[in-house]
N, C-alpha and C positions, 0 to 999 in steps of 0.2 A: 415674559411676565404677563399676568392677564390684566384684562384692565381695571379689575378692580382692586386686585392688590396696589397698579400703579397711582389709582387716585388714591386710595389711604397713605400712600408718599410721600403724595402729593401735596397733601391735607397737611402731613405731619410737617413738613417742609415750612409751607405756610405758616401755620401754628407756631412754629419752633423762632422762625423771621420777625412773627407778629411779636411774641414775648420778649424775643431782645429788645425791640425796639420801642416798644413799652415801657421795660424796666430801664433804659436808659432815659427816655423822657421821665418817668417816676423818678430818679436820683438827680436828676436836673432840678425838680422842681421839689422837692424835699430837703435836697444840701446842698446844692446850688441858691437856691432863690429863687431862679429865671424860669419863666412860663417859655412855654415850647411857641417855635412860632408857626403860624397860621398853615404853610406850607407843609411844615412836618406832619402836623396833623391831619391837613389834609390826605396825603399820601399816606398813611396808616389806615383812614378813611379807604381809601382807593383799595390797598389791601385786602380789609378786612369784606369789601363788597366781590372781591375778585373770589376769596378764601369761599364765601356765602354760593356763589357763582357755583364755583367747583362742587361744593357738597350736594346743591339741588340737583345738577347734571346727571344723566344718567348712561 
Protein backbone atom coordinates (compact mmCIF):
# COMPACT_ATOMS: atom_id res chain seq x y z
CA UNK A 1 0.00 0.00 0.00
CA UNK A 2 1.54 3.44 -0.62
CA UNK A 3 1.75 5.84 1.79
CA UNK A 4 -0.67 7.87 0.79
CA UNK A 5 -3.49 5.79 0.39
CA UNK A 6 -2.31 4.59 4.10
CA UNK A 7 -2.51 8.05 5.59
CA UNK A 8 -6.21 8.56 4.02
CA UNK A 9 -6.90 5.43 6.48
CA UNK A 10 -5.44 6.63 8.61
CA UNK A 11 -7.33 10.00 8.65
CA UNK A 12 -10.44 8.05 8.05
CA UNK A 13 -9.90 5.88 10.98
CA UNK A 14 -9.46 8.87 13.21
CA UNK A 15 -12.24 10.77 11.95
CA UNK A 16 -14.58 7.71 12.22
CA UNK A 17 -13.10 7.20 16.36
CA UNK A 18 -13.53 11.07 16.70
CA UNK A 19 -17.40 10.99 15.74
CA UNK A 20 -18.35 8.13 17.94
CA UNK A 21 -16.87 9.70 20.63
CA UNK A 22 -18.48 12.82 20.15
CA UNK A 23 -21.89 11.70 19.39
CA UNK A 24 -21.61 9.78 22.58
CA UNK A 25 -20.58 12.80 24.66
CA UNK A 26 -23.65 14.69 22.46
CA UNK A 27 -26.30 12.05 23.98
CA UNK A 28 -24.89 12.36 27.28
CA UNK A 29 -25.40 15.81 27.55
CA UNK A 30 -28.64 16.17 25.63
CA UNK A 31 -30.61 13.07 27.32
CA UNK A 32 -28.70 12.45 29.93
CA UNK A 33 -28.12 15.83 31.62
CA UNK A 34 -24.49 15.24 32.61
CA UNK A 35 -21.69 17.30 31.26
CA UNK A 36 -18.69 15.11 30.08
CA UNK A 37 -15.96 15.17 32.37
CA UNK A 38 -12.63 17.20 32.16
CA UNK A 39 -10.58 13.98 31.18
CA UNK A 40 -12.84 12.83 28.44
CA UNK A 41 -12.56 15.91 26.86
CA UNK A 42 -9.47 16.22 27.36
CA UNK A 43 -8.49 12.97 25.37
CA UNK A 44 -10.82 14.08 22.44
CA UNK A 45 -8.59 17.04 22.62
CA UNK A 46 -5.44 14.87 22.31
CA UNK A 47 -7.12 13.08 19.41
CA UNK A 48 -8.24 15.63 17.56
CA UNK A 49 -4.36 17.38 17.77
CA UNK A 50 -2.93 13.78 16.96
CA UNK A 51 -5.81 13.48 13.74
CA UNK A 52 -4.21 17.59 12.78
CA UNK A 53 -0.73 15.94 13.28
CA UNK A 54 -1.29 13.19 10.70
CA UNK A 55 -3.07 15.43 7.92
CA UNK A 56 0.03 18.15 8.05
CA UNK A 57 2.67 15.36 7.82
CA UNK A 58 3.86 14.56 4.69
Amino acid sequence: MNDVVQKKENVKMHLKDLRQNLKKMHLEVTEELVLPHPDDVKKLMTKMDQLLKLIESK
